[in-house]
C-alpha positions, 0 to 999 in steps of 0.5 A: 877242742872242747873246753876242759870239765865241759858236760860231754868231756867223757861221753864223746858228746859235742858241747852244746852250751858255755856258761859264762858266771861273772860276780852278779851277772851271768850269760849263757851261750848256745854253741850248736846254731841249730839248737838254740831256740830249745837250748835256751828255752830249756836254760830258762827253764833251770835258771829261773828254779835256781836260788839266787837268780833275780831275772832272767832275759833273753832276746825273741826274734823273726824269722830272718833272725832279726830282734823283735823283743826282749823278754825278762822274767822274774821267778816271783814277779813274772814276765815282761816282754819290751821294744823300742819304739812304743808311746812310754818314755823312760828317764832318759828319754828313750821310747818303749812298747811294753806287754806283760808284767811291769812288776817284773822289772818294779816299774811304774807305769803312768800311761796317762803321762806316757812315763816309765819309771824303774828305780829299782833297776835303773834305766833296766829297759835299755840297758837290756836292750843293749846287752841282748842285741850285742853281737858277743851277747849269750842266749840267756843273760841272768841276774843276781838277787842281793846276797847272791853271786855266780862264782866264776870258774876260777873260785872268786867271790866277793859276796857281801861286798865289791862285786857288781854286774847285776841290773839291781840298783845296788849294783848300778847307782853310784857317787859322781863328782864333777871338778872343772867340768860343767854339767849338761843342760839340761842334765840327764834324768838318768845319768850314764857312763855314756855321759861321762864319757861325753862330758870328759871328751868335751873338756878336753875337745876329743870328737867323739866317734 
């Protein structure tokens, strides 16, 4: 059955959309396959008229369904569209093609040096990337702007404080303390949980999958 308090509950409509709020990030899903390229072209549209919305993202694909690029937006800042594989390289090594507006992102661009710097939104490319291309990812992903927060269905918020979610530094940077455990060497440019997972299963020999 159709969630309870969906837009079509009253009027015999199937659903077409679930909106997924979660503290300073969001997903939209598309639940009727046939409909999705408007579906989402039409939730972009919303989004990026809403107040409190950062960036919006989503993912552009061929013909056979495969991803070709993701696309980010900002309101105030406009649209990059990004794939790997290009000749800029991030912090952490990974290579991008980029077309559009790197402001979108406040990245800085060196394309003399082939380097790609996002210190507003760390390692913003392939963390997007990442959550577009997951197979439980929604259609649109959306992020907050600081002072702002999605309240979820059940009421909660924690505006000003303990949320997270967003692809803003605010929400993305935080303190490691290492004891006992030797950093890599050389050690990231741009650290991630994925390295801490790494060095936590070296010290204790737990081959990692």
């Amino acid at each position: 059955p159709p969630p309870r308090g969906w837009a079509g509950e009253h009027s015999g409509e199937r659903p077409r959309i679930a909106v997924c709020p979660s503290q300073r990030a969001a997903m939209v899903y598309a639940l009727q396959p046939e409909e999705r390229d408007g579906m989402r072209a039409s939730v972009v549209s919303r989004t990026l008229a809403l107040e409190g919305v950062d960036l919006v993202a989503w993912l552009a694909r061929d013909a056979h369904d495969a991803p070709v690029e993701a696309v980010v937006v900002s309101p105030e800042r406009g649209e990059l569209r990004f794939a790997p594989g290009g000749p800029l390289r991030d912090a952490r090594g990974a290579s991008w093609h980029l077309e559009g507006a790197p402001e979108a992102l406040d990245a800085r661009v060196d394309e003399s040096g082939g380097t790609l710097a996002t210190p507003a939104y760390p390692d913003a490319l392939g963390r997007l990337w990442a959550a577009l291309t997951c197979s439980q990812s929604g259609e649109v992903l959306v992020s907050a702007a600081e002072g702002y927060e999605f309240v979820d269905w059940g009421g909660a918020a924690h505006v000003g404080g303990g949320s997270h979610g967003s692809l803003h530094a605010s929400d993305s940077l935080a303190p490691l303390v290492l004891c006992g455990v030797e950093p890599p060497a050389p050690a990231p440019g741009q650290w991630a949980i994925g390295d801490v997972a790494g060095l936590v299963s070296a010290h204790f020999g737990v081959p990692v999958a």
